[in-house]
N, C-alpha and C positions, 0 to 999 in steps of 0.2 A: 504494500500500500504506500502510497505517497501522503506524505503526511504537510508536508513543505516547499517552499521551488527557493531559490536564489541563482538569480542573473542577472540578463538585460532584457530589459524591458523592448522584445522587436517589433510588435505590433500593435497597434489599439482595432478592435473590431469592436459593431454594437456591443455584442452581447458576448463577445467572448477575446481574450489577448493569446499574445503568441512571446514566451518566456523562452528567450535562449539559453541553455543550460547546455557550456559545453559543447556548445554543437550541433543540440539535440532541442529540434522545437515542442515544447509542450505546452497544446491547443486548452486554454484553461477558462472557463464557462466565469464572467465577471459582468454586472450590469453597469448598460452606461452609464448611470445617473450616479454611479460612482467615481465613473473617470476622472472627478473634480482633483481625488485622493492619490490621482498617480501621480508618478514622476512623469519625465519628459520620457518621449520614444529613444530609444539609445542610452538610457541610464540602469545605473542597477535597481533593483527591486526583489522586496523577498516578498512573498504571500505565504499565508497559512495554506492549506487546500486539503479536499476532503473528497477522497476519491471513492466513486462510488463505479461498484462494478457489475455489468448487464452481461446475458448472454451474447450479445452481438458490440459490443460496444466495452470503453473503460471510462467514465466520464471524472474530469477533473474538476471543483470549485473550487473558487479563489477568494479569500477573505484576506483586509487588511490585519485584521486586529483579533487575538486570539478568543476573544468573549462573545466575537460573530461566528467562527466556528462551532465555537459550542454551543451559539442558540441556534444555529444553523443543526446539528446533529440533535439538538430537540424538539425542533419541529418535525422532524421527519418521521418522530412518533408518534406522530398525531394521525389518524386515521383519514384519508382523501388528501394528504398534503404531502406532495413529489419533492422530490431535491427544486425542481425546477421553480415549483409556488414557494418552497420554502425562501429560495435564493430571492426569486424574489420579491417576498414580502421584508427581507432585510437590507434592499436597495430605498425603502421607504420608511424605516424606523430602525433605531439603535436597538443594541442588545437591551441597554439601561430601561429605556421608555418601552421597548417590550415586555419586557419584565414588571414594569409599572401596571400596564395596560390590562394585561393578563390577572395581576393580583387582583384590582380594581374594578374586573370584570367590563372593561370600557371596553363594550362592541361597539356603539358610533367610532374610538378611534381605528379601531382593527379593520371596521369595515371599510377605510380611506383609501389600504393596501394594496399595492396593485393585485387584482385577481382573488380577493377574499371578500366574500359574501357575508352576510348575517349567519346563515346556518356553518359557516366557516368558525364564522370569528368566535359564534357560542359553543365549538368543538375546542379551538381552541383554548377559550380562556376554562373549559370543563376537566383537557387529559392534559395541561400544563401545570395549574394549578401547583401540583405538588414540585414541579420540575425547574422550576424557573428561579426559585430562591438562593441559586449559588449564584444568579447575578445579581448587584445589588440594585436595589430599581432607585436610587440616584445615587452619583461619586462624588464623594468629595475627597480633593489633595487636603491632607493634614495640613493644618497650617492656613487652610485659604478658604476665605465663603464660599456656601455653597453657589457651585454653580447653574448656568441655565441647562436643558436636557442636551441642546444644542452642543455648550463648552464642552459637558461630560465628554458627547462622544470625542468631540477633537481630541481633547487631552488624552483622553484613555487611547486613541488611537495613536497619536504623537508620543506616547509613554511604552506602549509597545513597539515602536518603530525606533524608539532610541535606545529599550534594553537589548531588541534583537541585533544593533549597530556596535552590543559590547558595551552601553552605561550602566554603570549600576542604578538600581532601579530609584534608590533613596536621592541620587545625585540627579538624575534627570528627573524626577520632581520637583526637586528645590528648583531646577534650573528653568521649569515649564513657571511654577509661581513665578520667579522673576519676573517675565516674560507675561505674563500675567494682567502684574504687577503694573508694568510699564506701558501696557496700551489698555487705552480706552474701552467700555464699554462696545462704542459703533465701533473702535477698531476691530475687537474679538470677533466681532455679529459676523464681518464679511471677511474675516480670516481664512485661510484655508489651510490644511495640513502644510502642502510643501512651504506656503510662507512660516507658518508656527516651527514647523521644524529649521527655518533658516537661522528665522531669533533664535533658536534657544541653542544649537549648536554655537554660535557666537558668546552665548553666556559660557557654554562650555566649553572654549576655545581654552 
């Protein structure tokens, strides 16, 4: 099983990229409406990925951040929900605010998802229930106000992107609060990973 990819980033498609490793391209299933999250084409890149395997087929999915993997392999216990719905109903909400959602039994949110219905969303929020509690449904950095659902995911995703870069995890915290610290409110709002990760590498220079 493939558990991971690290390389260059050779392709961007809709719905799926092309991860050179070594040589060897591997066609890995990732929604647009994430592309915001990637590097440039020609850079490196690591993804989580969670390979699922068919009689005619090996299909690969690609997650930034390790807490989408594992809500990603939670939904897929859910009875009528494929890797495919799974994937992506997480192109549309965090691990964090799913995990909210599902506690708080919020079908009008669920049902916003791309491709989840009412009789969807009240399946879900019925065989998650007990499943969902090893994410926390909101993060907070020690040390720093709670943030919006929005911030959670960044940081959490820019926090696994610099422990898997070799930061210790305590250090690129401190380093994310700075950084934080130092822009605005409207700054954060239309931040993106690749800039959040530029700051804070600079604090960590």
């Amino acid at each position: 099983m493939i558990a991971c990819l690290t390389g260059e980033l050779f392709k961007k498609l809709p719905d799926t990229l092309i991860i050179n490793v070594g040589g060897v391209g591997y066609e890995v299933f990732f929604p647009q409406s994430g592309h915001d999250r990637l590097p440039e084409v020609g850079d490196k890149i690591f993804l989580y990925v969670q390979t699922i395997v068919r009689e005619d087929a090996l299909l690969l999915y690609g997650f930034i951040s390790a807490k989408e993997k594992e809500m990603f392999q939670v939904l897929i216990t859910v009875s009528g929900v494929g890797p495919k719905l799974a994937h992506n109903i997480l192109s549309g909400i965090s691990p964090e605010e799913m995990s909210r959602a599902v506690l708080a039994d919020d079908v009008a949110r669920l049902t916003r998802l791309p491709g989840v219905g009412k009789k969807t969303a009240e399946r879900l929020c019925l065989e998650l229930k007990d499943k969902v509690d090893f994410i926390p449904a909101g993060l907070e950095l020690e040390g720093a106000k709670l943030l919006s659902t929005k911030d959670n995911a960044l940081f959490a995703d820019a926090l696994s992107a610099l422990t898997n870069l070799g930061y210790p995890a305590a250090r690129a915290q401190e380093a994310l609060e700075i950084v934080r610290q130092q822009v605005d409110a409207d700054g954060m709002a239309d931040m993106r990973i690749q800039e959040l990760l530029r700051h804070t590498l600079k604090v960590l220079a």
